[in-house]
C-alpha positions in Angstrom: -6.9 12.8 -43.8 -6.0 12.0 -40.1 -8.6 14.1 -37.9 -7.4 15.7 -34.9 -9.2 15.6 -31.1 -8.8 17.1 -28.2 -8.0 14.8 -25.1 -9.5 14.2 -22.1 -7.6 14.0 -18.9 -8.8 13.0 -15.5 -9.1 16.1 -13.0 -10.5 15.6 -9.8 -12.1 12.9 -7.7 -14.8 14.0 -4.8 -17.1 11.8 -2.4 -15.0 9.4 -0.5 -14.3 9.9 3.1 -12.7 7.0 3.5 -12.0 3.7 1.1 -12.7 0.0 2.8 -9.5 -1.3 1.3 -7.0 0.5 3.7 -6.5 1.3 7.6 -6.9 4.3 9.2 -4.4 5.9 11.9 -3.9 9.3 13.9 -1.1 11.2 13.5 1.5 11.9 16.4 -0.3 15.3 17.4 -3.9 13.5 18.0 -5.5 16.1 15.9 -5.5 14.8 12.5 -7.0 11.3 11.2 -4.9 9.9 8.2 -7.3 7.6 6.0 -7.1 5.7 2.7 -9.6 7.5 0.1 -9.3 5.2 -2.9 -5.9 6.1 -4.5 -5.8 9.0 -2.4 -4.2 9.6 1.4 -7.0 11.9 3.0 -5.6 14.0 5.8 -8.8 15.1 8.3 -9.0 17.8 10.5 -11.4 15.6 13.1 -12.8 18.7 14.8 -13.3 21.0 11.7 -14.5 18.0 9.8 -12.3 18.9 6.2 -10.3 17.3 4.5 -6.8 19.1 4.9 -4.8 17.3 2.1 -5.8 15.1 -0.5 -2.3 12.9 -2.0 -2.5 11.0 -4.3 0.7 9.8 -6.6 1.2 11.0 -10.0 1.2 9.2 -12.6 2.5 10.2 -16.1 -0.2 10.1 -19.1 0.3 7.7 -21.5 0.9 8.9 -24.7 -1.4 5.8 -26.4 -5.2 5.5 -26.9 -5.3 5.0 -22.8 -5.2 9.1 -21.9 -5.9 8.1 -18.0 -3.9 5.6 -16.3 -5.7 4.1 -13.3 -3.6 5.4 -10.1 -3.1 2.2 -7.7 -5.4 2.3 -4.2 -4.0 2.7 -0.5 -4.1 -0.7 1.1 -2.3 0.4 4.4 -1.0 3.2 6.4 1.6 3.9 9.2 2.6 7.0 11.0 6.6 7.5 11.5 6.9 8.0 15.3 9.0 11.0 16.7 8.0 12.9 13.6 4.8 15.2 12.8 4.2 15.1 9.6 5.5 11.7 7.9 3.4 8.9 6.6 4.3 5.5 5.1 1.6 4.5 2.6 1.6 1.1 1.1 -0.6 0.6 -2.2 -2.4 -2.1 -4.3 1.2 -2.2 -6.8 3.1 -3.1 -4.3 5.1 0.1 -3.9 5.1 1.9 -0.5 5.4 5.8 -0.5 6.8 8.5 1.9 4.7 11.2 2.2 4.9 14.6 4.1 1.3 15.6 4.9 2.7 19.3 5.8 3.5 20.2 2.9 1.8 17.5 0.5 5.4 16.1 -0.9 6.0 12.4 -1.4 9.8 12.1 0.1 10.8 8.9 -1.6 9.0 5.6 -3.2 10.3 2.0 -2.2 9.5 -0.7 -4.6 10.0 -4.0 -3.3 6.6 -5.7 -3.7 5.1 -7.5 -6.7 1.7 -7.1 -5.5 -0.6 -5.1 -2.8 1.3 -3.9 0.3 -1.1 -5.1 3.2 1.5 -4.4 6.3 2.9 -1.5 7.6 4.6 -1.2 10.7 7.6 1.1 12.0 9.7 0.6 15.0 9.4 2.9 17.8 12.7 4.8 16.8 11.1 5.2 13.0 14.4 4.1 11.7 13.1 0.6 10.5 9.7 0.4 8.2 8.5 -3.7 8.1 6.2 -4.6 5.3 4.0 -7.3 4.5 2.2 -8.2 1.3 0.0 -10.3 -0.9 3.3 -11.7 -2.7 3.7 -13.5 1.0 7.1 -11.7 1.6 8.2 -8.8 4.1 10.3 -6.5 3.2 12.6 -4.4 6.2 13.5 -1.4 5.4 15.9 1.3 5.9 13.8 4.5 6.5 16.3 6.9 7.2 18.1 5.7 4.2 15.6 5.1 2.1 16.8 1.5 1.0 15.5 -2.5 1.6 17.7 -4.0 4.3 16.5 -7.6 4.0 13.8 -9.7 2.6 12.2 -12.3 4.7 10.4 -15.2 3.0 8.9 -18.3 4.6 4.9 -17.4 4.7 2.8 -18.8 2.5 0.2 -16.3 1.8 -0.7 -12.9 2.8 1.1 -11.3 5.6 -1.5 -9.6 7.3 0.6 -7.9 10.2 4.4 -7.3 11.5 5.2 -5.9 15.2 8.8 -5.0 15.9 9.9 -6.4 19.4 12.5 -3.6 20.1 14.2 -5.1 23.0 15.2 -8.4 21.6 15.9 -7.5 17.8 13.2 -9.7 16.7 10.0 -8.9 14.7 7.1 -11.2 14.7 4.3 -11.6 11.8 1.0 -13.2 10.9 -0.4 -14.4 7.6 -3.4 -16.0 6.3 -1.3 -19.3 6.1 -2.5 -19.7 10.2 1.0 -19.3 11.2 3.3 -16.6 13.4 6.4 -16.3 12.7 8.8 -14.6 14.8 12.4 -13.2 12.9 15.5 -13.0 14.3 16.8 -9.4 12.6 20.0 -9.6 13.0 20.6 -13.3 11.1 17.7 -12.4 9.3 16.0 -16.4 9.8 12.8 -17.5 11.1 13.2 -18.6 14.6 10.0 -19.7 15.3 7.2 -20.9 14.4 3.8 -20.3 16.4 1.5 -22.7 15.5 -1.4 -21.9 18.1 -4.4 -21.1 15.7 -6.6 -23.0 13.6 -7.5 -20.6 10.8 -6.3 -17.5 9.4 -4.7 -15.1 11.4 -5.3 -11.2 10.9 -3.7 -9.0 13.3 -1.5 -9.0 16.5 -0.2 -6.5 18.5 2.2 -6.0 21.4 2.0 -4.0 24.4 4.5 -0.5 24.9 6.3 -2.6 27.6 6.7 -5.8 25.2 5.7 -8.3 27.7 2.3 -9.9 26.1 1.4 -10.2 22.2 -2.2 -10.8 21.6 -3.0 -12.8 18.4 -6.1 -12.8 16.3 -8.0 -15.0 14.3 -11.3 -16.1 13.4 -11.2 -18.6 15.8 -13.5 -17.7 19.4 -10.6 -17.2 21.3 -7.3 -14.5 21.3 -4.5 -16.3 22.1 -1.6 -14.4 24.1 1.9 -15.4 24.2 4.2 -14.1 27.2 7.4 -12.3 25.3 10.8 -14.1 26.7 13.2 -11.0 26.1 16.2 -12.1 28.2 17.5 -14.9 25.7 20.8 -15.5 25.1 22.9 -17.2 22.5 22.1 -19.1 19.7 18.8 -20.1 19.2 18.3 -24.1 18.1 15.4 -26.7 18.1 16.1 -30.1 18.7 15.4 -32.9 16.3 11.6 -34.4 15.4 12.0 -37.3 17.4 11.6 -39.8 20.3 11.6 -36.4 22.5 12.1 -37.0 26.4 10.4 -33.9 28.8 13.8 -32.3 28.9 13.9 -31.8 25.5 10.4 -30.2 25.7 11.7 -28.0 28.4 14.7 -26.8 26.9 12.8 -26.4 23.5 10.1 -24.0 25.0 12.5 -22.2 27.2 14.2 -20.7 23.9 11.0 -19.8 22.4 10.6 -15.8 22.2 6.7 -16.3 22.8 5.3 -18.7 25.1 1.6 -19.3 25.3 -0.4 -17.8 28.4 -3.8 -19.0 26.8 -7.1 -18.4 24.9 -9.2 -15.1 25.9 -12.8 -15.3 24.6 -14.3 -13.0 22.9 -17.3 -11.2 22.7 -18.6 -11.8 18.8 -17.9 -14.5 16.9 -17.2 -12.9 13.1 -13.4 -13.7 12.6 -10.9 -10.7 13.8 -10.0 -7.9 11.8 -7.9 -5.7 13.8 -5.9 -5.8 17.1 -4.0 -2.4 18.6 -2.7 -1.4 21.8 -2.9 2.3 22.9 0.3 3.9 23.6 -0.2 3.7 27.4 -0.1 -0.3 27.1 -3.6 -0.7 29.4 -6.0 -1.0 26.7 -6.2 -3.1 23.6 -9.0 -3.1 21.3 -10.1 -5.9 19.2 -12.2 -5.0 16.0 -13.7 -7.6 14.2 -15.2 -8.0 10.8 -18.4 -7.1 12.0 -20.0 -4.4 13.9 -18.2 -4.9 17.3 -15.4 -2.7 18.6 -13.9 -5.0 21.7 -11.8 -2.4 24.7 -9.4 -4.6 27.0 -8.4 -3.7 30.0 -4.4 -5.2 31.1 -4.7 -5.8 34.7 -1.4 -4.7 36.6 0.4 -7.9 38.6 -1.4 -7.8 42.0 -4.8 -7.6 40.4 -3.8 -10.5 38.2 -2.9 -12.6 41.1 -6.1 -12.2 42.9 -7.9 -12.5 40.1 -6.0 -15.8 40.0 -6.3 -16.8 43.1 -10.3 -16.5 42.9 -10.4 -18.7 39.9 -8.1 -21.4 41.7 -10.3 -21.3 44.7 -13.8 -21.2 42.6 -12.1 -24.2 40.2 -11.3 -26.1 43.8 -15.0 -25.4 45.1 -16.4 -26.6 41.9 -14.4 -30.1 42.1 -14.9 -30.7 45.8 -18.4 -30.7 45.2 -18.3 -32.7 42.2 -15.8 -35.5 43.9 -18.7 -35.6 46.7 -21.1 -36.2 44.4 -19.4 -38.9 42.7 -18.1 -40.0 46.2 -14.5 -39.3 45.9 -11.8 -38.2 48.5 -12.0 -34.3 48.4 -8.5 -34.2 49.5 -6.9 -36.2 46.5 -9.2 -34.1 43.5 -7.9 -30.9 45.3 -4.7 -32.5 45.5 -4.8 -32.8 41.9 -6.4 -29.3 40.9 -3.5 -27.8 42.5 -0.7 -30.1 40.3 -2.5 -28.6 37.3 -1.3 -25.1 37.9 1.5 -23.4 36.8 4.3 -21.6 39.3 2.7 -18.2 39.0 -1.2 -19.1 37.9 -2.1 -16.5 35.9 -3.2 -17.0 32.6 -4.9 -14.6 29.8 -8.0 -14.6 31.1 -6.5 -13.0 34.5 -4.2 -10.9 32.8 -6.9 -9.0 30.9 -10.5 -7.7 31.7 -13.2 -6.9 28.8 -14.0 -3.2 29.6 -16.5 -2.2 26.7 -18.2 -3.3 24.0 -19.4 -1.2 21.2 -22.2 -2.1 19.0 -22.5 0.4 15.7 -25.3 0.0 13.2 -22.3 -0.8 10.4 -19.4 -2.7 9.6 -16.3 -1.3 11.1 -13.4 -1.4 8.8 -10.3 -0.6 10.4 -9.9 1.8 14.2 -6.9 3.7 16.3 -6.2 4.6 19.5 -5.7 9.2 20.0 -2.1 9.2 21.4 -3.8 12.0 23.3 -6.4 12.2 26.0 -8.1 15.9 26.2 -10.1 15.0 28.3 -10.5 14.1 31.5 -12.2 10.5 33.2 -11.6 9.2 29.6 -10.2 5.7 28.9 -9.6 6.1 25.5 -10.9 8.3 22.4 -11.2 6.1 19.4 -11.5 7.0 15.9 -13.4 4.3 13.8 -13.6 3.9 9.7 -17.0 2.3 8.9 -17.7 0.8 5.6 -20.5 3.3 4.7 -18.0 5.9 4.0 -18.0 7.5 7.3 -15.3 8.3 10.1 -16.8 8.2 13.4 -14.8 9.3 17.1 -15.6 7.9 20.2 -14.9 8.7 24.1 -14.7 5.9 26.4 -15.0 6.1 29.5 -15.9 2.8 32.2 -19.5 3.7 31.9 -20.4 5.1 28.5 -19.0 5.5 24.9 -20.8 8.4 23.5 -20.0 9.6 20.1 -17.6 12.9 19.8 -17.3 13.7 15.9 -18.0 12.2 12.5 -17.5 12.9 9.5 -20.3 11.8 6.7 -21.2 15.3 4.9 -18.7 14.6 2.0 -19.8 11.9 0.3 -22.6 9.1 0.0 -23.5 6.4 2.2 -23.6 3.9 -0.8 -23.0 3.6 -4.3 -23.6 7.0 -6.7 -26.4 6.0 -9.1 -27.3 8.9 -11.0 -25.6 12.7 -11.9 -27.0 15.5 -13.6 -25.4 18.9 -14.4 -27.2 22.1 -14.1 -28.2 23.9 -17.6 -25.3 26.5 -16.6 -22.7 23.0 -15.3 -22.5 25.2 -11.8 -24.4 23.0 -9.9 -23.7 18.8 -9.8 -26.8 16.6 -8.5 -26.0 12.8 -7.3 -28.8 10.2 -5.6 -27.8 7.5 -3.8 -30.0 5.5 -2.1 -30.9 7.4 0.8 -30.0 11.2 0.3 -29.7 13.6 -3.0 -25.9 16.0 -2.7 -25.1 18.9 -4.8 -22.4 19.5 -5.4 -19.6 22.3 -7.0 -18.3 20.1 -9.8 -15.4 22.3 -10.1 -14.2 22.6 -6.6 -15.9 19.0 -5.4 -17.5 20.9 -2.3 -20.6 19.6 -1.2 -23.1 22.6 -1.1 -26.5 20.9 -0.1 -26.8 17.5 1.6 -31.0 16.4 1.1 -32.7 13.2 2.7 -34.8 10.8 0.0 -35.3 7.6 -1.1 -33.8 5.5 -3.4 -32.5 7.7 -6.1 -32.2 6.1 -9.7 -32.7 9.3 -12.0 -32.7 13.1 -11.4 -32.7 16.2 -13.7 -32.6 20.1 -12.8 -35.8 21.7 -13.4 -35.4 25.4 -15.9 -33.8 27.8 -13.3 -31.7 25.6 -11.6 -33.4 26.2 -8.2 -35.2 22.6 -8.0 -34.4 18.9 -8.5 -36.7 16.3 -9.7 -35.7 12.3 -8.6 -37.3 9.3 -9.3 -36.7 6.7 -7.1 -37.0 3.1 -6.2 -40.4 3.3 -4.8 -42.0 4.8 -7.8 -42.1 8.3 -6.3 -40.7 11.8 -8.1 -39.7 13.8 -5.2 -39.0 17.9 -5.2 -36.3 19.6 -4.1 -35.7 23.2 -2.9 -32.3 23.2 -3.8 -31.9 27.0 -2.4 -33.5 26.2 0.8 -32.0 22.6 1.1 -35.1 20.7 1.6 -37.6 18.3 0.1 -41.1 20.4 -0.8 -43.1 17.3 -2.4 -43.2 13.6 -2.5 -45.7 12.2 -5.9 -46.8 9.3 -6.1 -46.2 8.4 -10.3 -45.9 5.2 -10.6 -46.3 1.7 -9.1 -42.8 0.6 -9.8 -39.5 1.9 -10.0 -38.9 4.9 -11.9 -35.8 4.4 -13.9 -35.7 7.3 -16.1 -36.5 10.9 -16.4 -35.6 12.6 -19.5 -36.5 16.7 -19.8 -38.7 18.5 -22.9 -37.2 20.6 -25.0 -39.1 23.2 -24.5 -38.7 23.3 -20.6 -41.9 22.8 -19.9 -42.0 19.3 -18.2 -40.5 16.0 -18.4 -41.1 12.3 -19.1 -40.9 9.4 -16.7 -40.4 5.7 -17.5 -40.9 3.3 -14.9 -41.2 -0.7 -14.1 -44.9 -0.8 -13.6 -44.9 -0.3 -17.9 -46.2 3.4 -18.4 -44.1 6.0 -20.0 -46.0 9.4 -18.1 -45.6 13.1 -19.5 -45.4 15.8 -16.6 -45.8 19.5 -16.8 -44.7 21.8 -14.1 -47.6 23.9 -12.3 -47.1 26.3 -9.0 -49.4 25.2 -6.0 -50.4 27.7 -3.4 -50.5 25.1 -0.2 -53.0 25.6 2.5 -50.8 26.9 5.3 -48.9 28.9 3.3 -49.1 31.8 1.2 -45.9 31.3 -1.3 -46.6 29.0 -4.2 -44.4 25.9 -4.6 -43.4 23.9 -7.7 -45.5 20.4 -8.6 -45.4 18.4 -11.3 -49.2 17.1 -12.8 -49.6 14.0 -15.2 -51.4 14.9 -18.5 -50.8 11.9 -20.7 -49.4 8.6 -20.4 -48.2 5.7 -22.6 -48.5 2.2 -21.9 -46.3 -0.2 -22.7 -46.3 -3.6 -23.0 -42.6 -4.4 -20.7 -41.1 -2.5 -17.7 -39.3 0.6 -19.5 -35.9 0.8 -18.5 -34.9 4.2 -20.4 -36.7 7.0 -22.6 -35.4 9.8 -24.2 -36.7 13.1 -26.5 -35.2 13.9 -29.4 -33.7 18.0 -29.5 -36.6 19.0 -31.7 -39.4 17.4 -29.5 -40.7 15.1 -32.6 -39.7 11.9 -31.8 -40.2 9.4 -28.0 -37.2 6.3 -27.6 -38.4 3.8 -25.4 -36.0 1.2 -24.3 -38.0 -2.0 -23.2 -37.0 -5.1 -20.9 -37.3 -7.0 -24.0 -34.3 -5.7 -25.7 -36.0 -3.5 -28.1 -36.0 0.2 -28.3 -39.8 2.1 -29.7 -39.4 5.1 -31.2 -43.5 7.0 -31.4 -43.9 9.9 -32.4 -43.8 12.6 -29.2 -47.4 14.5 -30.5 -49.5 12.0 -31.0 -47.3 8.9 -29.7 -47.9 7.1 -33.0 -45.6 4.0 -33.4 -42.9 5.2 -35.9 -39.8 2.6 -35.4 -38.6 -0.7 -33.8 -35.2 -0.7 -33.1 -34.0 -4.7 -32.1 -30.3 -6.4 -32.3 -29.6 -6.3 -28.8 -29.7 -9.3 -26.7 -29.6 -8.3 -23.4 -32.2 -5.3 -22.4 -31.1 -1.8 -23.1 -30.2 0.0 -20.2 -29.0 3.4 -21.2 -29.6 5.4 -24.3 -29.1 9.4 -25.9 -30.0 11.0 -29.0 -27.8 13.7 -30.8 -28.1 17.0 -30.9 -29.2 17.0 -34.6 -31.6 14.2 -34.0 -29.6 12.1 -36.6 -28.4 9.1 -34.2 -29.5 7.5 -31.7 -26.7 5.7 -29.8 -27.9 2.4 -26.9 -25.8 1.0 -24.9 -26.8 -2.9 -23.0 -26.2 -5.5 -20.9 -24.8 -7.3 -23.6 -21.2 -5.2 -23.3 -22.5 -3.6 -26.7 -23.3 0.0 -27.9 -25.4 0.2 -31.3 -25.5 3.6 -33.2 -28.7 3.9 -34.8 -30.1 6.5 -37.7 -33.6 8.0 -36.6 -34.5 8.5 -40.2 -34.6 5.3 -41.0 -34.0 3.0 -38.0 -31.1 0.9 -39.6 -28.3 0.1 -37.3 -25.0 2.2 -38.5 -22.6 -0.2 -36.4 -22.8 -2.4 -33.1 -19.7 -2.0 -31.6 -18.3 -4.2 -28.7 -17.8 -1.4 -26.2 -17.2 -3.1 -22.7 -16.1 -6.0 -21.0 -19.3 -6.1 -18.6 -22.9 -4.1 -18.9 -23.0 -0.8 -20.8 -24.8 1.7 -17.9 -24.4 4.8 -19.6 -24.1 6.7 -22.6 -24.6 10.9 -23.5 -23.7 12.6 -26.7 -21.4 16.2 -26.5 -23.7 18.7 -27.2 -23.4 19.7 -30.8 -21.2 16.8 -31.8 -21.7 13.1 -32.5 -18.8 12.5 -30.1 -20.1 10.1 -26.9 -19.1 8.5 -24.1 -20.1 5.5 -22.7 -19.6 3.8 -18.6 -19.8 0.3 -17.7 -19.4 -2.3 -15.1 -15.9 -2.7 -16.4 -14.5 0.3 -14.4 -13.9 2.3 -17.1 -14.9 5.4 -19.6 -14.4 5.4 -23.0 -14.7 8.1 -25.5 -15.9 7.2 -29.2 -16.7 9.1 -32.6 -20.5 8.2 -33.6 -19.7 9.0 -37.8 -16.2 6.9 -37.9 -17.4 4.3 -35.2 -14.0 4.9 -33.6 -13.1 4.5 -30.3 -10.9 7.2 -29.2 -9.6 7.3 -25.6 -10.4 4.9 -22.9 -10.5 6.4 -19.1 -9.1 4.3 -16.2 -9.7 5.8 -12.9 -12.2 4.2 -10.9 -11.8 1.6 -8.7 -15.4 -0.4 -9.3 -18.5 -0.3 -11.3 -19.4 2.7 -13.0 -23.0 3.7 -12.9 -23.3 7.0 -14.1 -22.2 9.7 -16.3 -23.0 13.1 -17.3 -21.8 15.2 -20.1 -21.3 19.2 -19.7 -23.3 21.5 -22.0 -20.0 22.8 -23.3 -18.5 19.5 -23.3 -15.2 20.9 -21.5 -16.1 18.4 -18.6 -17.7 15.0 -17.8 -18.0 13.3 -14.2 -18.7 9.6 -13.5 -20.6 8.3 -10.6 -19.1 4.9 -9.3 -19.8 2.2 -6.9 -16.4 3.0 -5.3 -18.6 6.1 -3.6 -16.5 8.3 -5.7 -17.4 11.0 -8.5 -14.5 11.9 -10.9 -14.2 14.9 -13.0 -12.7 14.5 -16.5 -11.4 17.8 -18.2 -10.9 18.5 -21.7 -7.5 19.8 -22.2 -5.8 21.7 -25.2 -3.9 18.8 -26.4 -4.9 17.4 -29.2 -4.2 13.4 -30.2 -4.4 11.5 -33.7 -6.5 8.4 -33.6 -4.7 6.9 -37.0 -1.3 3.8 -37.5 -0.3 2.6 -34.3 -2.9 3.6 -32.2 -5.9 2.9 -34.5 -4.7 -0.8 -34.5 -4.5 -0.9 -31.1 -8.0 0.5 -30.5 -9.1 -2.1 -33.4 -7.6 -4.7 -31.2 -9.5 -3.9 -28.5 -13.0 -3.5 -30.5 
């Protein structure tokens, strides 16, 4: 007989302010920030620091083994000028989405792409969309009708930018290939090529009164081109060969760009982003580091004096070096003045570097407010950083202090370890600087704690303290009520890599890297200053082992210890007297994650060497090694009650399995990297994942149940 289960569904994702893959952008009010959150578009209110909308695109549930679908990621962004509330979000498929951030509806989906859509760019009517990809084509679109207009191919690799040049009909590109290209849109061909860079190029922008392009690279310099909008007819380039200086002329005089020079720049990591503000005076020139650069475009008469200085300083500094070398002052000045051009003004008098901004981390993407509030202010920036943060600066000529950010909902770094309260009301994640918890229904971050380097946690009995045991060895306390941590122990000499809780709620067990497995019981201290008792922990017995332990875990009925060694082998003792009982070995990598049922019957392991055994505790015979996951096994917990389990690992994804048939059941796609965590609910209604993606995802047990049997049970054997 076929037995029936209930599937799991994914629910909710929390913890990511913003993603590293995409841009960010403001919308046309100023007052919202749109930013790429994984597969989601995150709409944030900058002021009120929340999140006003979460999109994300639906995808329908497959009706195989696979119950989750992974949901593509946002790889770029762009705001539809002359209109509030529409967004154009390009994604790692290739497909590029509408959406209305009023009232959280996607409008219409354009799928043109084979692969990731790392482009966006609308004209300043918003009836044209450009977009460039990773399939090395770009794509123009009709946005008003929803529809591709034409397909332009001749890069060859990544576009990684498009600017429309409204007054001439054209739209220039750049791609990794180190080329520009600049596209006649009305024949729809390449007319020219701008070969002025020696490595890849990553962004370029024009100014609002089209009349300079800045282009950049990885190379130390900008380069900016002068835009030549009053050509007329056809456009042709004489033959490759024995060119005279005519045919130079008339070639360059029916280029759209001509080159005004290099501008050199401040750092030298390769360039990441280039944007003009809407005024047309300021540029800013992120690069792949922790430098924001702020231009400042001089106006013509500055230019020329600035010019004009240069010319006479470049004429100083040859006079004096032609009477050194005893040379006729009047034929080298002679000479220095041929070398100009007509007008004399090249980039480096055409634009000033106003400000540079150092942050403490790397910036990903940034965008100009098309509003100033205030007043004396150059610019207010907003700034992604790849620490999960947003960040808003005001800059003025003298000082860029910081306005608003926006860290509170989420983690600096990766999510190593959840726990659920005994009543699942309360969700606790470390990270490797602070401890959150969390309302793992609603995702709303309740408490936001500094520690260390969190690696293991559990709720003590109550629910109104945390224990963690982090990197340095310590077991830190928490006063989850008051939000603050009462007592740092020093436990061990190495990491402490896992805590598991008595049954009995008494105390807990630590395993660490320095070798000792250490039992704790709770006690109340009344401290000297104060007359309230607070919660430690004190050491009464302690097990040495002979490797670093990496995991250790109680069985329900408090009889028997697992210890999962660096040597691959799990020790079962018993928990009274910590008499050896069993030796569990077959893996080959170390064991990094282990659970025991609810009956004490099994005991499943999961390891670095992709597998998860199921062992009986009676015994100690292996019941089946199954090959669970593609990379390392991390985690693995039992349902309470069941010998249903689920199991994480580097592989990205979640997999749900049935410990008496040694089936696999449903696989979970949803995050976007490594997954390093998991924790099961007491009712099992819910699990949530903690990933290096910065995101925690809820999973929900719904009403519908599946068949693992026939065509799917082959499958899932395929797969095993």
């Amino acid at each position: 007989m076929v037995k029936a289960y209930l599937r799991y569904e994914h629910a909710a994702v929390f913890g990511v302010v913003v993603s590293s893959d995409s841009n960010i952008c403001y919308d046309n009010t100023g007052k919202l920030i749109l930013a790429g959150a994984l597969e989601q578009l995150a709409v944030w209110n900058v002021k009120q620091g929340r999140c006003v909308q979460n999109l994300a695109p639906v995808v329908a549930s497959s009706s195989s083994s696979s119950s989750s679908t992974a949901r593509p990621a946002v790889t770029s962004l762009a705001c539809m000028p002359l209109s509030k509330s529409l967004v154009a979000v390009g994604y790692g498929d290739g497909s590029i989405r509408i959406w209305d951030i009023i009232n959280g509806t996607c409008e219409t989906t354009l799928n043109g792409h084979k692969s990731a859509a790392t482009a966006l760019r609308y004209n300043k009517a918003g009836s044209l969309l450009a977009s460039g990809s990773k399939d090395t084509h770009i794509i123009i679109w009709d946005a008003v009708g929803e529809s591709g207009l034409a397909r332009l191919s001749g890069h060859r690799d990544q576009v990684t930018d498009v600017v429309f040049l409204e007054k001439s009909k054209k739209l220039v590109s750049c791609s990794k290939d180190t080329f520009s290209r600049v596209w006649d849109l009305d024949t729809q061909h390449c007319i020219q090529i701008v070969v002025g860079c020696r490595s890849e190029i990553w962004s370029l922008d024009v100014d609002s009164a089209e009349e300079h392009l800045v282009v950049g690279s990885a190379d130390l310099e900008l380069r900016v081109y002068t835009i030549n909008n009053n050509l007329q007819g056809k456009f042709s380039i004489p033959e490759i060969g024995n060119e005279g200086m005519d045919d130079s002329l008339k070639r360059s005089q029916c280029n759209i760009l001509s080159d005004l020079g290099g501008l050199k720049r401040q750092s030298t990591d390769r360039v990441a982003t280039i944007r003009f503000d809407d005024t047309g005076c300021f540029f800013g020139c992120q690069v792949s580091g922790k430098v924001l650069e702020l231009y400042r475009v001089r106006d013509e008469l500055e230019a020329l004096k600035h010019a004009k200085r240069r010319r006479k300083r470049k004429i100083e500094k040859a006079a004096k070096a032609a009477r050194k070398n005893k040379i006729g002052e009047k034929e080298t000045c002679d000479e220095e003045w041929e070398c100009q051009d007509e007008d004399g003004i090249i980039a480096a008098d055409k634009f000033d570097c106003l400000q540079v901004l150092h942050l403490k981390q790397k910036i990903r993407s940034f965008s100009f407010s098309p509003i100033q509030l205030k007043k004396n202010l150059v610019a207010t920036v907003a700034i992604s950083l790849h620490n999960n943060t947003l960040e808003v600066y005001e800059i003025s000529s003298e000082s860029i202090p910081r306005a608003h950010i926006i860290e509170l909902p989420g983690h600096r770094s990766d999510v190593r370890s959840l726990v659920l309260s005994s009543d699942n009301s309360l969700l606790m994640s470390t990270s490797h600087n602070s401890v959150k918890i969390w309302n793992p229904v609603t995702g709303y971050p309740l408490r936001t704690l500094e520690s260390g380097y969190g690696l293991c946690g559990i709720f003590v009995p109550g629910n109104r303290h945390g224990i963690v045991g982090t990197k340095g060895g310590t077991l830190e306390i928490f006063d989850i009520g008051a939000g603050e941590r009462i007592k740092v122990v020093e436990a061990h000499s190495g990491a402490v890599w896992s805590i598991a809780p008595m049954p009995d709620g008494n105390g807990f067990i630590s395993g660490s890297a320095d070798h000792d497995v250490r039992f704790w019981e709770y006690e109340l201290v009344q401290e000297k200053d104060s007359a309230a008792k607070t919660l430690s922990v004190n050491n009464v017995r302690t097990l040495k082992m002979a490797e670093d332990v990496l995991s250790v875990r109680l069985s329900p009925n408090a009889k028997y210890l697992a210890v999962a060694l660096l040597d691959s082998t799990i020790k079962v003792f018993f928990a009274d007297s910590l008499k050896f009982f069993l030796s569990l070995y077959g893996h080959k990598l170390p064991v990094l994650c282990m659970d025991i049922s609810s009956d004490g019957a099994l005991l499943v392991s999961g390891s670095a060497d992709k597998n998860v055994k199921i062992w009986g505790l009676d015994f100690g015979d292996c019941h089946r090694s199954l090959f669970a996951h593609a990379d390392s096994v991390m985690a693995v917990q039992f349902v309470l009650n069941t010998h249903y389990m689920f199991s994480v690992g580097k592989d990205r994804l979640v997999k749900y399995w049935d410990a008496d048939k040694f089936e696999l059941l449903l696989i979970l796609e949803g995050h976007h990297a490594e997954v390093w965590c998991l924790a099961v609910s007491s009712l099992g209604d819910f699990i949530v994942t903690g990933s290096h993606d910065r995101s925690i995802r809820r999973w929900d047990r719904t009403e519908e149940p599946f068949f693992c049997g026939g065509g799917e049970r082959e499958k899932v054997g395929s797969i095993i």
